[in-house]
Structures are given as C-alpha cells and as structure tokens.
C-alpha positions in Angstrom: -5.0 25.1 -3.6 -4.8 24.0 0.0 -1.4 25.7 0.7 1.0 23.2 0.2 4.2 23.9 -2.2 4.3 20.1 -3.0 2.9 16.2 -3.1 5.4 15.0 -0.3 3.9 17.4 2.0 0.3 17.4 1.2 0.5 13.7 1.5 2.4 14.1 5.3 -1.1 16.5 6.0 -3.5 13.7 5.2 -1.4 11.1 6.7 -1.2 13.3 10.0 -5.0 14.2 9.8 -6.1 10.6 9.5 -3.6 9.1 12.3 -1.8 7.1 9.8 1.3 5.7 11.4 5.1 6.4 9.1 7.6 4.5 8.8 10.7 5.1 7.2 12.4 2.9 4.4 15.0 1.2 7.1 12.5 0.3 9.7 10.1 -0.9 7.2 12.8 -3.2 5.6 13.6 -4.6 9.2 10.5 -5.3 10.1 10.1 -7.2 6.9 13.0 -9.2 7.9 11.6 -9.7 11.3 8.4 -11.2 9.8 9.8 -13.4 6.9 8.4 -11.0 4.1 11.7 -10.0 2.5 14.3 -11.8 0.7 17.5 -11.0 -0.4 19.4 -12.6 -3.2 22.8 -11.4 -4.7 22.0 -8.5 -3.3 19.1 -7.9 -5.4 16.1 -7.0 -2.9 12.0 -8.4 -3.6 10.5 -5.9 -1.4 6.9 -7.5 -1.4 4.4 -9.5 -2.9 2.8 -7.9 -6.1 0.1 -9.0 -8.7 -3.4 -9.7 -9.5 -6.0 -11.0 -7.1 -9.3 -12.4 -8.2 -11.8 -11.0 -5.3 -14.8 -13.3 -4.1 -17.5 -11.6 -6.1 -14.9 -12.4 -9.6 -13.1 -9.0 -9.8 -9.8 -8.5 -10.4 -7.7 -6.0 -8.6 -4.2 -5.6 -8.5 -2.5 -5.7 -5.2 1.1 -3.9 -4.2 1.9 -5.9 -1.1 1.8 -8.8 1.1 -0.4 -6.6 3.6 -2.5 -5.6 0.6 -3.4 -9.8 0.1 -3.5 -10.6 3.3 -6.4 -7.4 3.9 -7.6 -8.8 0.5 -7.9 -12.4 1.9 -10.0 -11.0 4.9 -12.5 -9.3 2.8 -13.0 -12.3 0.6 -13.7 -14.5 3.6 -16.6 -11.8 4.6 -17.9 -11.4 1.2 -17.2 -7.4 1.5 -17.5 -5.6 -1.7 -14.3 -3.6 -1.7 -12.5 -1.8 -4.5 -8.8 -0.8 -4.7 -7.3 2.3 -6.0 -10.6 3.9 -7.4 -9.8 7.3 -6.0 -7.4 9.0 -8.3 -6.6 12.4 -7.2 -4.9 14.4 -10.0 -2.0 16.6 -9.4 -1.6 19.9 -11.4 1.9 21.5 -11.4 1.7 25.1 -11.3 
C-alpha cells in the first residue's frame, strides 16, 4: 500500500517522519546499565519493568517498561486521561 516491501521498514518511515530518535539493542542495554534499570543474574538478563498499572481515573493498562511507568506516573499526577496501545494497525501479508 504505501510502497514498502516490509514492517521493519515502514516502521523506520514513521519513525523518521516523526523525529523519533533509534537506538540499537547495545546502546540501549548500556544506557540501562548507566541508569540502574538493568540487572543481570547468572547471566539471565531482566530487560525492564513490565506489568499492570492502575491509572488515576481506575483503569488498568499494561505497561512494557520502566519509561512507560515513569511517563505513566506523570500523567497520574496531572490527572490526564491517557490510553495505551489503542491504535492497532493490522498488517496484511501479501
């Protein structure tokens, strides 16, 4: 439809269009490090903080990362209404 031959690429488009910063696996994972947000036991890696989060208006939502709770967290505190992962864009294989 828009040209693209897969989902890896059409996602690098929108990411491009709308100035969203990349990062790849190994910088991420240091930067992790670098903040405290990433353990490591017998070499078994917890990547990030996952789970349900019960918003200030008594939604729940589930969350995929420590950035996610912390945005989460600021919302509540302003009483925003926000909702999480309601766009759902479906992908056709041709």
């Amino acid at each position: 439809m828009f040209g693209y031959p897969n989902v890896s690429n059409f996602a690098c488009y929108i990411r491009k269009i709308l100035y969203i910063e990349t990062k790849t696996l190994s910088y991420a994972t240091k930067e992790q490090f670098a903040e405290g947000r990433h353990e490591q036991k017998n070499n078994d890696f917890k990547y990030c903080k996952k789970g349900i989060h019960k918003t200030w208006d008594d939604n729940e939502v589930y969350l995929r990362s420590s950035y996610e709770f912390d945005y989460a967290t600021l919302l509540d505190e302003q009483k925003i209404h926000y909702e999480v992962e309601s766009l759902h864009i479906k992908y056709l294989d041709t």
